[in-house]
N, C-alpha and C positions, 0 to 999 in steps of 0.2 A: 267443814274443816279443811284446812291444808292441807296439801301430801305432804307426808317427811320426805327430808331432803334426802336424794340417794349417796351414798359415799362410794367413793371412787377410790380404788388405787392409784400410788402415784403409777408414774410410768419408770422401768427402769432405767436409771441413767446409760447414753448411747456412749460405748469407750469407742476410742479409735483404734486404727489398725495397730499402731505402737503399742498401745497399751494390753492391747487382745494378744501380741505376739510374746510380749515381756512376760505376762502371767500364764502362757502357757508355758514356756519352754524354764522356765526355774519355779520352785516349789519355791523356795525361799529368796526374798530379796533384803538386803541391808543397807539401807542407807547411810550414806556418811560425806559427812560435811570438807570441805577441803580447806586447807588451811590457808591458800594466797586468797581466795575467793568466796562466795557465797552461793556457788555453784552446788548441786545437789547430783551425786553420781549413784548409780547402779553398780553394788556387788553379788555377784551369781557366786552363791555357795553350794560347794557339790553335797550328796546327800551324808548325814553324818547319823553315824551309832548310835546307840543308848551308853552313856557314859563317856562322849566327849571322840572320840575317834573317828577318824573321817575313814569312808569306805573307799578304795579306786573305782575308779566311773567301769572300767573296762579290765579284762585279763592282761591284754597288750601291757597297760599302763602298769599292773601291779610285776609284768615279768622285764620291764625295765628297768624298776627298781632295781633288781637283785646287779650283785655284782655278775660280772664275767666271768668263768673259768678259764683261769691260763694256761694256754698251751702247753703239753710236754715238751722240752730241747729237743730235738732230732739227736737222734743216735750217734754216735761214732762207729764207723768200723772197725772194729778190733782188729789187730795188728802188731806183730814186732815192727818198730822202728827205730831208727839212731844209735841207741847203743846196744840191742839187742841185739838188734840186724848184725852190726859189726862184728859182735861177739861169736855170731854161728859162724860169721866168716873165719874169725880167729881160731875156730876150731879147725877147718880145713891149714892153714897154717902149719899149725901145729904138727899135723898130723903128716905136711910134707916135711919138717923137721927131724921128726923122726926116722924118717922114711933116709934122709940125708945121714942122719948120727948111725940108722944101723948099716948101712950100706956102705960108708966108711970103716966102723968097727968092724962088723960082721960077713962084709962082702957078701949082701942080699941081691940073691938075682933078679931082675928084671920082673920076675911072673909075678911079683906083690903088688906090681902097680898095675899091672894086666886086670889082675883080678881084682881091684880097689878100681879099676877105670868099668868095667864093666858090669858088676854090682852096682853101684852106684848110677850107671845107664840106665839099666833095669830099676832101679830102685824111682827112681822119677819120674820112669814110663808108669808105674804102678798108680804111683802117684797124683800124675795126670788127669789116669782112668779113673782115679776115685775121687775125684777133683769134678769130673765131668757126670760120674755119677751122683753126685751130689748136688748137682745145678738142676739136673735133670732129673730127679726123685728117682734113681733105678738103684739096680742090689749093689750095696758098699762093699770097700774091701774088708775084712774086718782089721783091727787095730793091730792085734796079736801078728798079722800076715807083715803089718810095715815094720813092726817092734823086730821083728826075726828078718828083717833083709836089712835094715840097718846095724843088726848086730855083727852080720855077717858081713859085714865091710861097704853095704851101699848107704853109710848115713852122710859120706858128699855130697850123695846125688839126691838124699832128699833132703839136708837144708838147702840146697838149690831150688827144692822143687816149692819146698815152707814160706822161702823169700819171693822168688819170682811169677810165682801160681796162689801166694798168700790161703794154700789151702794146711791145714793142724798147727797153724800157727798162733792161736791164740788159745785153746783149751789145754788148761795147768797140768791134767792129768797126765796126760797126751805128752807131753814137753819134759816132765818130769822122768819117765821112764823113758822116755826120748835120749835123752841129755847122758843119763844111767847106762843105756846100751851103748854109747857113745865112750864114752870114759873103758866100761870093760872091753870094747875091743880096740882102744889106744895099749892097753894094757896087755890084751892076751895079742898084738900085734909084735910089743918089743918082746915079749916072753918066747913067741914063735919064733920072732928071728936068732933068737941067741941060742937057743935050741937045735934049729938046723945047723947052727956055724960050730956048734959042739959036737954033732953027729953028723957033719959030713966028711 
């Protein structure tokens, strides 16, 4: 008898390096035909979901996507200017007008401006210091301390100090009883001089 014949496997077909490099690096390949040609091109499809959603390959990739957050505008400093500013000055004005209306009526001696020039010194130096402690995180003046020298006739010296040192010049509170202690010693100023020129 004959031996049977032995069967052999075929041999695996040998790919080239192209083709070994192509089917490792994409899971999936799609073919597609081009429309001037008969050319046959390779599209690498990134890995996709169950139900049609493609994944990003990478975190980089997916935090690209997102928009940007836009920057806050830089601040302004707050600030009297223009017609504010003008306005504190107008108060000082004012305040030599009167100074002129009793001093003609009432023949007001000299020591009212003595003591309006020198309140008002002090009143700035105070000023200054809490200007400077305030830069500097040390013990403030308190508020109540500038309300009561401005009352008492140094509030020249401190819109000079609000303008030029731009220190309680923007907190409302501050400006508002500011403004108040202002007006009543415009007021207990002509009160006082008509007073003395009655009783001298």
């Amino acid at each position: 008898m004959a031996p049977a014949p032995s069967r052999s496997r075929p041999a695996p077909p040998v790919r080239g390096d192209g083709a070994a490099r192509a089917s490792a690096k994409t899971p999936r390949a799609a073919a597609g035909k081009a429309r001037g040609g008969g050319q046959m091109t390779l599209q690498l499809d990134e890995p996709v979901k169950a139900g049609g959603k493609r994944k990003p390959a990478t975190k980089a990739a997916a935090g690209a996507a997102k928009p940007r957050a836009k920057r806050p505008a830089p601040r302004r400093q707050a600030g009297p200017v223009g017609a504010s500013g003008s306005a504190s000055y107008l108060a000082i004005v004012v305040l030599l007008v009167l100074y002129l209306v009793a001093t003609l009526l009432w023949r007001l001696s000299v020591w009212a401006a003595a003591v309006y020039g020198v309140l008002s010194l002090l009143c700035f130096i105070v000023y200054a210091i809490d200007k400077s402690a305030a830069v500097n995180g040390r013990w403030r003046t308190p508020e109540s301390t500038l309300h009561l020298l401005a009352l008492a006739g140094g509030w020249p010296g401190a819109i000079l100090a609000q303008q030029w040192l731009r220190h309680k010049s923007s907190k409302l509170a501050f400006r508002i009883v500011f403004w108040c202690s202002v007006a009543l010693n415009m007021g207990a100023f002509m009160w006082l001089a008509r007073w003395l020129h009655r009783h001298a």
